[in-house]
RODO-2510 file (C-alpha; in nm, 4 decimals, decimal comma):
residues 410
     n   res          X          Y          Z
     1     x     0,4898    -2,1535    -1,3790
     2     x     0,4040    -2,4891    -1,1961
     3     x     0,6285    -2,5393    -0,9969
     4     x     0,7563    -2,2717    -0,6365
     5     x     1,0901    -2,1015    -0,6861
     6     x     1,2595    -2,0204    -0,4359
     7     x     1,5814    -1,8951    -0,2818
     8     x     1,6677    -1,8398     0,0899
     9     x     1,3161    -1,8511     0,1867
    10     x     1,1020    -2,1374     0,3640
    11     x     0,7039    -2,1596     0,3039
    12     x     0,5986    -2,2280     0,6571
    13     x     0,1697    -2,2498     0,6149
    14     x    -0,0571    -2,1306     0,3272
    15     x    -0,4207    -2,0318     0,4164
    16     x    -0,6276    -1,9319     0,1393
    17     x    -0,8756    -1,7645     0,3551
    18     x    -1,2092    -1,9566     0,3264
    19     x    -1,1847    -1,9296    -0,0382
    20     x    -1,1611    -1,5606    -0,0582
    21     x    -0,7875    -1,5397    -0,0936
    22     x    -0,7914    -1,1963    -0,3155
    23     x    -0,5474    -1,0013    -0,0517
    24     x    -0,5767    -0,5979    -0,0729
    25     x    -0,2913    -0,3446     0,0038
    26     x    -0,3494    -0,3824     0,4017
    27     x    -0,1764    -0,5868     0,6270
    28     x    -0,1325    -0,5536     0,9979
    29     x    -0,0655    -0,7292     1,3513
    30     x    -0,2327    -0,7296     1,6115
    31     x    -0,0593    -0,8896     1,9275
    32     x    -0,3310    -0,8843     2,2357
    33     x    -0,3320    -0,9166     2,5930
    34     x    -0,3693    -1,2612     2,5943
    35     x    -0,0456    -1,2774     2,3533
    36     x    -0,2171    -1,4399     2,0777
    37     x    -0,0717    -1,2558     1,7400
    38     x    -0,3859    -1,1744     1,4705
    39     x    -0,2662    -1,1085     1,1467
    40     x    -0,5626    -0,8116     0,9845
    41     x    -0,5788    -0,8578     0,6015
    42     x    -0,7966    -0,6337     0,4022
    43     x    -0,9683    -0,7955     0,0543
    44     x    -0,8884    -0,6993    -0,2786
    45     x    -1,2722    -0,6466    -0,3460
    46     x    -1,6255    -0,8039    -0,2194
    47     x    -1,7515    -0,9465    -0,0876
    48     x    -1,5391    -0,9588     0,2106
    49     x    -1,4337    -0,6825     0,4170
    50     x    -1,1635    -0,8065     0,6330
    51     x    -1,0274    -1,1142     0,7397
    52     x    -0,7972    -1,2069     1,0901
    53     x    -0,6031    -1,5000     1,1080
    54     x    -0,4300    -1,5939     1,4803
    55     x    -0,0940    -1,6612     1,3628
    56     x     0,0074    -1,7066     1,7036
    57     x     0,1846    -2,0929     1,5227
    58     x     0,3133    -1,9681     1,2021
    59     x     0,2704    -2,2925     1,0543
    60     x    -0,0574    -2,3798     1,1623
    61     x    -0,2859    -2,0120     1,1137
    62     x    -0,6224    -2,0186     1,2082
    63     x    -0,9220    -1,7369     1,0693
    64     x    -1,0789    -1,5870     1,3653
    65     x    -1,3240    -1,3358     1,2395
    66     x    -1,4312    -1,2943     0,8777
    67     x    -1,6373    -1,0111     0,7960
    68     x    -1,8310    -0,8177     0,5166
    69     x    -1,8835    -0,5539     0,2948
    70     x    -2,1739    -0,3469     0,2907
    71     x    -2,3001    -0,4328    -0,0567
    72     x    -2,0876    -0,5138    -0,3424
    73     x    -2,0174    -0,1995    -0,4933
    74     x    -1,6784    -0,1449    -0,2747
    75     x    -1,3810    -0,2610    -0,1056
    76     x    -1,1983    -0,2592     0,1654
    77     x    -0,8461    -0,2043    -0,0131
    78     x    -0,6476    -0,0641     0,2778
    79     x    -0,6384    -0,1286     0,6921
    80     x    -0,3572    -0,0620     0,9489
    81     x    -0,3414    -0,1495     1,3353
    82     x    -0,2699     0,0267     1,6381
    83     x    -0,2839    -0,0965     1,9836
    84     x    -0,6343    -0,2693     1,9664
    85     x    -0,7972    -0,0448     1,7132
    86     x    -0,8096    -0,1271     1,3805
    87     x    -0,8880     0,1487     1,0710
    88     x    -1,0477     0,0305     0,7345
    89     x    -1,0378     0,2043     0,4280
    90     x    -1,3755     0,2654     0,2460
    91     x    -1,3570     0,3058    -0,1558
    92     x    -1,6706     0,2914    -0,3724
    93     x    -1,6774     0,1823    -0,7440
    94     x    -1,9362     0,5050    -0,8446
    95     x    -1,8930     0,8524    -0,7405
    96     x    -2,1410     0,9617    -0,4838
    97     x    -2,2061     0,5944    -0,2815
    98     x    -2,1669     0,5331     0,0453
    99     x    -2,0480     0,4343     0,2605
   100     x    -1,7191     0,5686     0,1467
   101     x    -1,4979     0,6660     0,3883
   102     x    -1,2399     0,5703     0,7403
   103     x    -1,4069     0,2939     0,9638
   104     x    -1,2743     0,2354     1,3207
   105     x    -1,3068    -0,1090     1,4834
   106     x    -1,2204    -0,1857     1,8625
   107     x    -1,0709    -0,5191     1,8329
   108     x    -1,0088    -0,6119     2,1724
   109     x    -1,1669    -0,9060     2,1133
   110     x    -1,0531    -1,0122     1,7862
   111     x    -1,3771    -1,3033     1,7248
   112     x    -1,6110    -1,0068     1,7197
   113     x    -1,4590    -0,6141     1,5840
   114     x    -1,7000    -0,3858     1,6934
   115     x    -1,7337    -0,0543     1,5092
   116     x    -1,6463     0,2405     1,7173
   117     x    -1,6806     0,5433     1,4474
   118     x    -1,7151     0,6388     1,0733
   119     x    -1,5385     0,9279     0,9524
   120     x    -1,7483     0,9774     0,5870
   121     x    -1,5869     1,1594     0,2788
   122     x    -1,8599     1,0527     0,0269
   123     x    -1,9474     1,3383    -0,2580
   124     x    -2,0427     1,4102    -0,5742
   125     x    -1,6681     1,3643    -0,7009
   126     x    -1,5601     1,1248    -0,4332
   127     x    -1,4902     0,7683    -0,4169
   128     x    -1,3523     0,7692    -0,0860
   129     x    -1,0241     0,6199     0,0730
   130     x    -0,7872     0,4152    -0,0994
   131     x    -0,5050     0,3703     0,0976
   132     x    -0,4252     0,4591     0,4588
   133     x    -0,1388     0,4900     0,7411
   134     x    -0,2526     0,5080     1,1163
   135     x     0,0537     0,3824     1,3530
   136     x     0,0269     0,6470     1,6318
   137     x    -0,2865     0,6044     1,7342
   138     x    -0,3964     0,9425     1,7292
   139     x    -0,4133     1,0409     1,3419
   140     x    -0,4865     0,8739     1,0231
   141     x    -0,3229     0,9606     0,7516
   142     x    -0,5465     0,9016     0,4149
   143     x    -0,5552     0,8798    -0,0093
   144     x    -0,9388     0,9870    -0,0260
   145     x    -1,1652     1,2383    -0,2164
   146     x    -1,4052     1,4706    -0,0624
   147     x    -1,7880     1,5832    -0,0314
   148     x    -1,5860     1,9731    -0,0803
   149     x    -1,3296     1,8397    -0,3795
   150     x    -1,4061     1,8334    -0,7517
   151     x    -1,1201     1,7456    -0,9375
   152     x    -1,0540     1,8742    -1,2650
   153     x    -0,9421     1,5967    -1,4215
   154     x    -1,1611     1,2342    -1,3219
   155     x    -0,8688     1,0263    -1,2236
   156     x    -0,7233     1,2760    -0,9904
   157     x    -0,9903     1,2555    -0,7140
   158     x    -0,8163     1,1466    -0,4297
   159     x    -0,5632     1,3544    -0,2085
   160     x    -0,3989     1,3589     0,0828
   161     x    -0,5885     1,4306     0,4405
   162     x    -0,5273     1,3998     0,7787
   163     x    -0,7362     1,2741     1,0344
   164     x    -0,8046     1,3305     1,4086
   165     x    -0,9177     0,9940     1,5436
   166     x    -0,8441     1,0830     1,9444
   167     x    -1,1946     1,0698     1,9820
   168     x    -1,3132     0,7870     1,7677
   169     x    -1,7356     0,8965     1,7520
   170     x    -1,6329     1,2344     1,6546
   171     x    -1,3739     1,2164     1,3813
   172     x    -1,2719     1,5323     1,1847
   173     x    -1,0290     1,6234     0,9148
   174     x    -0,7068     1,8648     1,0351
   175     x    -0,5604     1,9021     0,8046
   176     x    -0,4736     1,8189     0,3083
   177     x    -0,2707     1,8522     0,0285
   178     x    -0,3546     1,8230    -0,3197
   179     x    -0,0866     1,8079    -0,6147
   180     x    -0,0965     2,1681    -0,7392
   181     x    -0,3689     2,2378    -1,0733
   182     x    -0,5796     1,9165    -0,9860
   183     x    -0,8670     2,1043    -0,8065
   184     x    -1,1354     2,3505    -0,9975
   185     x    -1,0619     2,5836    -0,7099
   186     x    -0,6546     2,5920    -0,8364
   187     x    -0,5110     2,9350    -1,0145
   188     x    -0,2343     2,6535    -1,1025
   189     x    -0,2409     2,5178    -1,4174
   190     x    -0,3267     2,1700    -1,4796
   191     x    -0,0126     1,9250    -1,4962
   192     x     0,0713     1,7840    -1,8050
   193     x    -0,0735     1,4537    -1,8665
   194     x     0,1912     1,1644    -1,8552
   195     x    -0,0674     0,9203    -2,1002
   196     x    -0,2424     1,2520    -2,2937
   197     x    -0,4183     0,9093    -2,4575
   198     x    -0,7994     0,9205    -2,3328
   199     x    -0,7876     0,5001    -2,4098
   200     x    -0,4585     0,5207    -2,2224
   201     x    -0,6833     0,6805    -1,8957
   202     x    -0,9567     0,4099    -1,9450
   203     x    -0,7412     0,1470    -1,8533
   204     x    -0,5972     0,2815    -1,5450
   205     x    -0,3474     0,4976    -1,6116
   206     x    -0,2955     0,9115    -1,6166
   207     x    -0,3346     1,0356    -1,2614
   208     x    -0,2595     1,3005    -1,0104
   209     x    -0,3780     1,1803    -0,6969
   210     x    -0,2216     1,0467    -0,4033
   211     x    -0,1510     0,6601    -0,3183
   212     x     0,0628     0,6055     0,0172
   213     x     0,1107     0,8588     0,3278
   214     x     0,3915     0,6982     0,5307
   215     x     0,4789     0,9503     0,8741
   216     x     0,6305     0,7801     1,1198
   217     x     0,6627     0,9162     1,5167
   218     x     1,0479     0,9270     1,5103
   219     x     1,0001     1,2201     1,2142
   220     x     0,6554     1,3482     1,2712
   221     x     0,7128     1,6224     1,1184
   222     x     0,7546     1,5031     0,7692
   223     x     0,4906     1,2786     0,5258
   224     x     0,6150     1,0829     0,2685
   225     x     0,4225     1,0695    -0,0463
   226     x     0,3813     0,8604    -0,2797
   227     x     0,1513     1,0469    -0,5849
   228     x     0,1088     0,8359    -0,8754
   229     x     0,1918     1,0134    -1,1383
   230     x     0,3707     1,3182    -0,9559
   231     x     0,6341     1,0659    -0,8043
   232     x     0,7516     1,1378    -0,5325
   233     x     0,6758     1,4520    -0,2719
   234     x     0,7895     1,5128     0,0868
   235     x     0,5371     1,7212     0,2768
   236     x     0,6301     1,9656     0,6133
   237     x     0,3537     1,8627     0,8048
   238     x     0,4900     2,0677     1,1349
   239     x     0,1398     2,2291     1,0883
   240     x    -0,1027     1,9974     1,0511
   241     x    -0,3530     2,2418     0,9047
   242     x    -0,1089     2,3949     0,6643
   243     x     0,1374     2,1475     0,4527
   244     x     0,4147     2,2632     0,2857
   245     x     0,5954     2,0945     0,0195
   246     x     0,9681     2,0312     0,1370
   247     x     1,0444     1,8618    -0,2505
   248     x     0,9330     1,6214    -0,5711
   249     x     1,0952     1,3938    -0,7571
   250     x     0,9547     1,2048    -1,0665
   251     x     1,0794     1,0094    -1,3312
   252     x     0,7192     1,0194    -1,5138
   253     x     0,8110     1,0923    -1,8049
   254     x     0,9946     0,9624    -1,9624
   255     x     0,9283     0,6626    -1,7445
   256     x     0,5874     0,5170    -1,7152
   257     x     0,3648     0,6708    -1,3895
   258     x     0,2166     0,5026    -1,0685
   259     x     0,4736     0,6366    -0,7975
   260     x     0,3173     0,3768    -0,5228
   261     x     0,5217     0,3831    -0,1749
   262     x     0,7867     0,6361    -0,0555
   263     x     1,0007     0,4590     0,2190
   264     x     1,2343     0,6683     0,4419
   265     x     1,5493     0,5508     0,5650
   266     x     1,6281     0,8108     0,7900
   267     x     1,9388     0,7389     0,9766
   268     x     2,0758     0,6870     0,5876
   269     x     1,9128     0,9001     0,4153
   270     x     1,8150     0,6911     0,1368
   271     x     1,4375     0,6866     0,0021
   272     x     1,3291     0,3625    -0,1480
   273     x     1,0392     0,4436    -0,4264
   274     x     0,8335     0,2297    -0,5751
   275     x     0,6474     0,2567    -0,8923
   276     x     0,3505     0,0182    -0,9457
   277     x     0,2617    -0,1734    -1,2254
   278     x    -0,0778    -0,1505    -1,3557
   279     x    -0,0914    -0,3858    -1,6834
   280     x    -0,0822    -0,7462    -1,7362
   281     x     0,2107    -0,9037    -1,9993
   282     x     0,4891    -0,6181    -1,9378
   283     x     0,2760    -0,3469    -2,1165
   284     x     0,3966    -0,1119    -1,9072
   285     x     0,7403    -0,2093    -1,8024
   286     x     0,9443    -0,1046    -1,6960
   287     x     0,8391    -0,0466    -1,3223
   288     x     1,0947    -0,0032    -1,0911
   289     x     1,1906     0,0360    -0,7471
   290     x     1,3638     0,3244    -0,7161
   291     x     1,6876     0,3929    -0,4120
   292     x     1,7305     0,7636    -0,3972
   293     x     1,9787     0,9637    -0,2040
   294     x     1,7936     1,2537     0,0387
   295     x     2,0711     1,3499     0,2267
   296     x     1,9611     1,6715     0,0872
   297     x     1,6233     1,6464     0,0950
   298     x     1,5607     1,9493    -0,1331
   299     x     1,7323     1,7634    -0,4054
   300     x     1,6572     1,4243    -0,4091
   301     x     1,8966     1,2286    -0,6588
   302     x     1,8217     0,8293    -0,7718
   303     x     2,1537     0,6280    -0,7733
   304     x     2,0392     0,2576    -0,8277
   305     x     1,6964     0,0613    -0,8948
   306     x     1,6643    -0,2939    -0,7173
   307     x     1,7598    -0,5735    -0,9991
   308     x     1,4525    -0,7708    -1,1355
   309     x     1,4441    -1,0656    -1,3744
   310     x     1,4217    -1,0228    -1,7084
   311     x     1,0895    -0,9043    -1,8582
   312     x     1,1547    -1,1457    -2,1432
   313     x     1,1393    -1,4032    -1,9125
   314     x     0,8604    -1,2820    -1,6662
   315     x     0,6472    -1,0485    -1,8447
   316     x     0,5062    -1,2972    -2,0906
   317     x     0,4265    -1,5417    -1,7945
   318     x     0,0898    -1,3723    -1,7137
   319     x    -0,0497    -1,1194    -1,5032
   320     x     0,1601    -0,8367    -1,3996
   321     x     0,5323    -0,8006    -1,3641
   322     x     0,6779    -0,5086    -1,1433
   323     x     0,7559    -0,3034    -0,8187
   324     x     0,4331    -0,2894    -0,5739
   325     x     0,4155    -0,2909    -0,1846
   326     x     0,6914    -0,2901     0,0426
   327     x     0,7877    -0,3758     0,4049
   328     x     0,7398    -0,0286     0,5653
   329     x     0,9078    -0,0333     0,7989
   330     x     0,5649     0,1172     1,0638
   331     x     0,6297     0,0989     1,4382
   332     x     0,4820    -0,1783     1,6185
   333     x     0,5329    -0,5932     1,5871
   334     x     0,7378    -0,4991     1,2911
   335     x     0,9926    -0,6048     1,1425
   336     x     1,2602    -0,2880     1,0976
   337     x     1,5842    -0,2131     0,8743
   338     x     1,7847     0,0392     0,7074
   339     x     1,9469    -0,2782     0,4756
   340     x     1,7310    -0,5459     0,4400
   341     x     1,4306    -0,4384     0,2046
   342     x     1,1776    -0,6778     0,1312
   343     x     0,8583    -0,6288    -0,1675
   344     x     0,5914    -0,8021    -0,3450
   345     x     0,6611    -0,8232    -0,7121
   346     x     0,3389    -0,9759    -0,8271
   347     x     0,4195    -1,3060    -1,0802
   348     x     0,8076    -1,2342    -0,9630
   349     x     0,6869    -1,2778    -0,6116
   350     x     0,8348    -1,1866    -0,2797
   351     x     1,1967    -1,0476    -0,3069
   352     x     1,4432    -0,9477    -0,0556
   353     x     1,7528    -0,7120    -0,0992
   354     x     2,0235    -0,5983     0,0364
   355     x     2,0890    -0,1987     0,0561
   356     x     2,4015    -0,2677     0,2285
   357     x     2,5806    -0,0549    -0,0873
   358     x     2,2901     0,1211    -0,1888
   359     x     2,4780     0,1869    -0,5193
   360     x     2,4644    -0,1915    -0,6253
   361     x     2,1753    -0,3145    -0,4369
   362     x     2,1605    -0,7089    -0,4057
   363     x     1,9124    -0,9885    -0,4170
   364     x     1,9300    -1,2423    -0,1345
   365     x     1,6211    -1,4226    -0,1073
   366     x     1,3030    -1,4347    -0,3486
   367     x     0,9561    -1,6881    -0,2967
   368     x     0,7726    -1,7602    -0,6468
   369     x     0,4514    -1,9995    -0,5714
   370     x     0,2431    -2,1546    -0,8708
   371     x    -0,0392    -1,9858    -0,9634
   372     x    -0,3362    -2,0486    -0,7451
   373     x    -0,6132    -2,1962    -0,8265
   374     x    -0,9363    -1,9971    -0,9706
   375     x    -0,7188    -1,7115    -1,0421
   376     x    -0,8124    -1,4624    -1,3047
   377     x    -0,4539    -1,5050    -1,3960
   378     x    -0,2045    -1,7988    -1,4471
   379     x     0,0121    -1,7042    -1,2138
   380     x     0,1233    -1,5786    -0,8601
   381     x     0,0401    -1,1665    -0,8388
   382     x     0,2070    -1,1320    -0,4636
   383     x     0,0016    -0,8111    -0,4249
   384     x     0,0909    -0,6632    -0,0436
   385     x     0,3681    -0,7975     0,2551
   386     x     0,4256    -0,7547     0,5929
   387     x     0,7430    -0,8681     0,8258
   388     x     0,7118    -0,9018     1,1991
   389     x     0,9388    -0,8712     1,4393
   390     x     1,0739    -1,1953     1,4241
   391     x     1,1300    -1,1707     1,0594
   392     x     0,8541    -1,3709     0,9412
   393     x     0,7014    -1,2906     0,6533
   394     x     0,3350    -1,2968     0,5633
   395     x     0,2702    -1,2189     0,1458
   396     x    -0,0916    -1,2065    -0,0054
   397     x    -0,2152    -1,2883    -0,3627
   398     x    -0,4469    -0,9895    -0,5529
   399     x    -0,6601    -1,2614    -0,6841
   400     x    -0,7215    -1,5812    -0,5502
   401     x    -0,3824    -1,7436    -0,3243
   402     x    -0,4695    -1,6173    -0,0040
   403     x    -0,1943    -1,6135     0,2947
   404     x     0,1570    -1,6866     0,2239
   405     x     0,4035    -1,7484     0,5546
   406     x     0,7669    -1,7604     0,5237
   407     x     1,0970    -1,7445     0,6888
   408     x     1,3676    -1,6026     0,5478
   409     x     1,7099    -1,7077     0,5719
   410     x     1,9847    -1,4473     0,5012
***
């Protein structure tokens, strides 16, 4: 793929951060007292730890603050933004490392974060926090394993907890969930395996454990979960220190796994669900992204999937072709909507739809770069996007592209 494609969307700047354009699942802004707007990107892996880029001129971005990792046996994956803190997810690549865990920054001034706690959930059987949601400012809302937690299957290691962050030096947990028969502690019996292949769990597949937490303040009474392999599962969280399970939908099997993000539309009450894709060259297409109706939320029914391109045509191009992150919608600079749903598609790229008939969803605007350059792939793999309020669109490469603005126009 040399050349962009495009459709109702305008590149405005690419940065490719300092040469360390491999873009995690964590994207955030920042807008400060002095009303300069700092984009937070988290890194695929090391050696960076974060990056902030004023995009105050979308067109002319400018890094502010690059920072690193530890050592190199980590990553940084995940990061959200409240006010003028910032919280950084902690994952290690061996069980028992540190420091594996929730990091908070005071980013007041954005040319120099200061850390301003550490909440640790390093163990035996823990790699620590993948993926995290903090938009109130008061709890964060976490994908992590813990010093207390031993699975009972390897891959299923990370659950959902809740966080207490009023007081930054003192963290503590409130409050978890685990999928039912995943801990050695369960009576439950063990779910059955959607890839019972042991090669199969090798490369990445085959797991019970929790990816996004979405809760928003409007409905803070309900988490949205999205749990790999489990799909999807709406949590009472009324009481904090007591979850309930409100109900679960999965299409795994006969589907492939990796339920990935769970995205309310409330005043609808529509949930759109994405499932990730994991392998390069279509191996594990399809992966789809899912519209379900949960005007009932006991009994959540799928009526449409958002239309991709062909997998003849896309998932031979290299790299991986399917649903990933979405727009979420989070409180905030942020761009919101109950029609206009926008997703990173890795070598398909950034694509916009509209829910207006969430029966026959629509495509109305799509961005396809080239490959970048010193990519471990040949082409784009548009890994995580975020909208502001001005509908401007910033889109980040797994590997090696970097920052990606855009304006859409539909």
């Amino acid at each position: 793929m040399s050349e962009t494609q495009s459709h109702n969307m305008t590149l405005l700047s690419h940065n490719d951060l300092s040469g360390f354009g491999g873009v995690g699942e964590g994207m955030a802004l920042q807008v400060t007292n002095k009303d300069k707007r700092i984009l937070w990107i988290a890194h695929e892996g090391p050696p960076k730890n974060f990056t902030g880029v004023d995009v105050s001129d979308p067109k002319n971005t400018k890094i502010v603050c690059q920072t690193e990792l530890p050592h190199q046996n980590m990553r940084s994956n995940s990061l959200e933004v409240t006010g003028d803190i910032l919280a950084v997810a902690y994952q290690v690549y061996e069980l028992g490392l540190e420091p594996a865990g929730v990091e908070l920054f005071d980013i007041s001034e954005p040319e120099n974060p200061k850390s301003i706690g550490f909440h640790s959930t390093a163990g035996p059987h823990s790699r620590g926090v993948h993926c995290l949601w903090f938009v109130d400012g008061e709890y964060v809302h976490m994908a992590s394993g813990a010093p207390d937690f031993t699975p009972r299957h390897p891959r299923d290691d990370q659950f959902y907890q809740i966080i207490d962050v009023r007081n930054p030096s003192k963290m503590e947990e409130v409050g978890r969930w685990w999928y039912p028969g995943t801990s050695e502690k369960d009576d439950a019996p063990p779910p059955d395996r959607i890839n019972p292949d042991p090669i199969e769990e090798l490369r990445g597949g085959d797991a019970f454990r929790l990816h996004n937490a979405n809760i928003y303040p409007s409905h803070p009474d309900r988490a949205y979960l999205g749990y790999i392999d489990g799909g999807a599962v709406i949590l009472d969280i009324s009481n904090k220190s007591n979850p309930q399970v409100v109900s679960q939908w999965s299409p795994h099997n006969p589907y492939p796994g990796f339920t990935h993000t769970v995205l309310p539309l409330f005043d609808r009450g529509l949930l759109v669900v994405t499932d990730e894709c994991i392998k390069d060259d279509g191996e594990d297409w399809p992966k789809l992204t899912w519209v379900i109706d949960a005007r009932n939320e006991k009994n959540l029914v799928p009526i449409s999937t958002l239309p991709l391109p062909s997998v003849d045509e896309f998932g031979n191009k290299g790299g991986r072709f399917g649903s990933h992150n979405l727009h979420e919608n989070r409180p905030g600079p942020s761009f919101f909507s109950e029609e206009i749903i926008i997703g990173a598609f890795f070598n398909a790229g950034i694509r916009v739809y509209n829910l207006k008939n969430p029966y026959q969803p629509e495509l109305v605007a799509y961005f396809i770069p080239p490959g970048p350059i010193n990519s471990r792939v040949s082409t784009i793999q548009m890994n995580e996007v975020y909208v502001d309020e001005n509908a401007i669109v910033y889109a980040g490469d797994r590997w090696a592209g970097g920052l990606y603005v855009l304006e859409m126009d539909i």
